[in-house]
N, C-alpha and C positions, 0 to 999 in steps of 0.2 A: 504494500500500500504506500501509494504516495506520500511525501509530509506535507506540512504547510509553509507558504510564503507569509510571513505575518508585515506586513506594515508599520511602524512603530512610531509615529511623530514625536518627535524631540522640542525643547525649548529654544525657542528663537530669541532670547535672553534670559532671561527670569527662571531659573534654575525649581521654581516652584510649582513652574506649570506641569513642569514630568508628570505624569500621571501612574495610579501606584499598577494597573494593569500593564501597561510598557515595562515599568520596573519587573518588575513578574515576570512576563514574557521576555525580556533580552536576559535575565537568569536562566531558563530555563531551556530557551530553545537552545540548537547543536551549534550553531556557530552563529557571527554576525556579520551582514554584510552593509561595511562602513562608506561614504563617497573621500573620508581622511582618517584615515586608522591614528594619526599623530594629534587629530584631531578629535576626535572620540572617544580616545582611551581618558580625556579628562572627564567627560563627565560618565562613565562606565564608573572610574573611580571613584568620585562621587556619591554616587549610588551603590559602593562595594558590590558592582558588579564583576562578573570575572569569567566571565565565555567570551572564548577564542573569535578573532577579529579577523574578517580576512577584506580586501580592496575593493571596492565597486566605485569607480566611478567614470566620467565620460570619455575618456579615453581607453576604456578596457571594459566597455558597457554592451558589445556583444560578445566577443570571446567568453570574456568573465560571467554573462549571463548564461549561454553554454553550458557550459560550468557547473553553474550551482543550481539549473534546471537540473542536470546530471543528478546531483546531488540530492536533490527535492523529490525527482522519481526512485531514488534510494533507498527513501525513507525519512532524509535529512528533515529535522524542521529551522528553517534560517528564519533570519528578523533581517528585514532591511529599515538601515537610518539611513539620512543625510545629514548633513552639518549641522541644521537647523531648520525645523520645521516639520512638514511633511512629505515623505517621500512620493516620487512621482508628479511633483508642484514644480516645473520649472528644473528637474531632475532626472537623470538618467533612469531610473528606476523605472519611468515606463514602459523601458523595452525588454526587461526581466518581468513585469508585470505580462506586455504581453506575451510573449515567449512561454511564459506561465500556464496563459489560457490555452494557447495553441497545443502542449503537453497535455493537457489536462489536470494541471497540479494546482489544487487548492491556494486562492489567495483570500486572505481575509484583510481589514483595516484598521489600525486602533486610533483613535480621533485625537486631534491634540491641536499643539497652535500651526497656524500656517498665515505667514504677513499679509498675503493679500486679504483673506478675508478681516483677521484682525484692523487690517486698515482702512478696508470700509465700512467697516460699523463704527471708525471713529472720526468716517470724514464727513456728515453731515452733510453727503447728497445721498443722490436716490439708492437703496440699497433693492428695489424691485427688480429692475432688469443690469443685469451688469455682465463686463467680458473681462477675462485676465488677457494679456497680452505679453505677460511676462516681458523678459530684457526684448529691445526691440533689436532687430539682425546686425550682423556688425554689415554685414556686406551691403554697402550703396543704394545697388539696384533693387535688393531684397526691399530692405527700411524704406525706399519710395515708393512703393507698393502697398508696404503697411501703411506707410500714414495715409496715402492716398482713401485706403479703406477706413481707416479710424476717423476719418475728417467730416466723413458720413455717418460717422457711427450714432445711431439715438441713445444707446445705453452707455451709463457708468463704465467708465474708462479703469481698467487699472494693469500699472506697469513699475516693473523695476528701475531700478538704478542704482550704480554703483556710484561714489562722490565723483571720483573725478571725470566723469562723464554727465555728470547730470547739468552742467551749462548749455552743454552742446546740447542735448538732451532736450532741455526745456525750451530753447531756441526754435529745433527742430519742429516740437509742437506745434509753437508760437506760430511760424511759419504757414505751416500744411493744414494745423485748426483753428485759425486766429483767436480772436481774444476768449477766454474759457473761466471757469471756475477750476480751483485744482487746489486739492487739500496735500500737501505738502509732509507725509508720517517716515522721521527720521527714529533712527535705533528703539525700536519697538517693543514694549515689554522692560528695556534696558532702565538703568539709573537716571541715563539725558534726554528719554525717550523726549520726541516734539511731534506736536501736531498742530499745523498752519494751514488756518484755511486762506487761501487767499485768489489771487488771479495769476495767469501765464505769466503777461505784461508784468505784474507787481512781482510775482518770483523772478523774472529773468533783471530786474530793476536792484535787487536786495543780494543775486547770489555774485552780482558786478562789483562789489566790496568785499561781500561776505566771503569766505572759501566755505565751498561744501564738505561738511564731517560727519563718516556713519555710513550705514546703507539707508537706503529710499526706498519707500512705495510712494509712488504717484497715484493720485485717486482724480479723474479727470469728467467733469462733467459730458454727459454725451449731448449730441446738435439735438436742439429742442425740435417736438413737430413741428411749430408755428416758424420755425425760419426754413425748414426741410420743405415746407409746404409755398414758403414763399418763393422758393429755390425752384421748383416741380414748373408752380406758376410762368416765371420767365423767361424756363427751358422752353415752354409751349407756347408762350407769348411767340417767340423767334420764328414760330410758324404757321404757315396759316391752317386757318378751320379745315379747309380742303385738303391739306396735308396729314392735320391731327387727323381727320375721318377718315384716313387711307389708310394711315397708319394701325387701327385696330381692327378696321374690314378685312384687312391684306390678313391678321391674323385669326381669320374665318368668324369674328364678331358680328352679328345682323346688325343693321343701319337704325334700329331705333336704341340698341345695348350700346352702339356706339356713341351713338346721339350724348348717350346720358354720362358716359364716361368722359366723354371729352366737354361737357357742363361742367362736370364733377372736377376738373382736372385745372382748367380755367376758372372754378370757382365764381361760373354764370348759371342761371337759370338752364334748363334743358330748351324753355320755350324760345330764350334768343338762339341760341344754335340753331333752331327749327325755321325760324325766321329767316337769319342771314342765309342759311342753304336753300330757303326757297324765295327769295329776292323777296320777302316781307321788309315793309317799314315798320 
């Protein structure tokens, strides 16, 4: 019989949030798979734990997960951490998670902290629809892509950063989503923890003095409907009614579904569209 994969989210400061079923489980289970064994071994000690440590992390995140699937179909039962948080958040861990399923080796999850969420229930926007976007790409082309999509995004925004990228970072926003709301949660949980609600504009204004110290979550409000809708409007302003009504005919729409969509679209009556396509004053 298989073992299990267990999950284990760790503290992303505050040595208090460990929870005592993770403590239980990384005792217990047969080994642990660490993303910093030099880094883990301090709070293992901590907690007088004392199961064998072995490396998981993005450079050795499929071989190694090979590996310890090997293992898991053995019999093994592993815990996976990461440094801080929750595995699988922004972490290699996903691809042992899936490789997992794919085997068929039981994973389970033990709940704990993880930044992003922590940092939107303290950023005092909307916490109903929201996306992670974790670290945004290092590569160019990739990150113009992203923002391009996040610039449209309606929902709650949230993204990492590391300090010395978060200028460039907050610029790049500024840029691609103009001016925003964006709650600003540095070292989280920690002794300096901070939370700044503020604007793009006003963060890119304050960190031109300040230096940035800590890790970042960025909490970024999303484009309201009322400007997405004024957006919609001007794209279809650019054309004409004859054009709007071809345009959802051509996609097999009858002429009165059209009618009302392209009122709906324009934000006029159905009856003026009715009119101007039949030379009505």
């Amino acid at each position: 019989m298989a073992g299990t994969l267990f999950l284990c989210a760790t503290p992303i400061g505050n040595l208090g949030d460990m929870t005592p079923r993770v403590i239980d489980t990384l005792r217990s289970v047969d080994v642990i798979a660490a993303e910093d064994t030099r880094n883990s071994i301090k709070l293992l000690n901590h907690f007088d734990i004392h199961t064998s440590m072995t490396s998981y992390h993005e450079y050795n995140k499929v071989e190694k997960a090979q590996q310890l699937v090997g293992q898991l179909l053995a019999g093994r039962n592993i815990a996976l951490i990461t440094d801080a948080g929750t595995p699988a958040i922004s972490d290699p861990g996903e691809v042992l998670v899936r490789m997992c399923h794919e085997s068929g080796v039981p994973v389970t999850s033990l709940p704990g902290p993880a930044a992003c969420i922590t940092a939107l229930t303290l950023s005092g926007l909307s916490t109903r629809r929201f996306c992670f976007e974790g670290f945004l790409p290092s590569d160019k082309r990739e990150k113009r892509r992203v923002l391009e999509e996040l610039a449209g995004e309606s929902r709650t925004i949230i993204l990492y950063e590391a300090p010395h990228h978060l200028i460039r970072t907050l610029n790049e926003l500024y840029e691609a989503l103009g001016q925003r709301k964006i709650t600003l949660c540095r070292e989280l949980t920690k002794k300096f923890e901070t939370i700044v609600p503020t604007t793009l504009e006003e963060a890119l204004a304050y960190y031109r003095t300040e230096e940035p110290r800590g890790e970042y979550v960025l909490v970024l409000e999303g484009k309201s409907f009322a400007e997405k809708r004024q957006e919609e409007i001007a794209s279809w302003e650019d054309r004409s009614i004859e054009e709007h009504m071809a345009y959802y005919e051509n996609q097999g729409m009858e002429n009165k579904a059209a009618m009302k969509q392209v009122a709906k679209d324009r934000g006029v009556s159905k009856r003026e569209i009715y009119a101007y396509l039949h030379g009505e004053s």
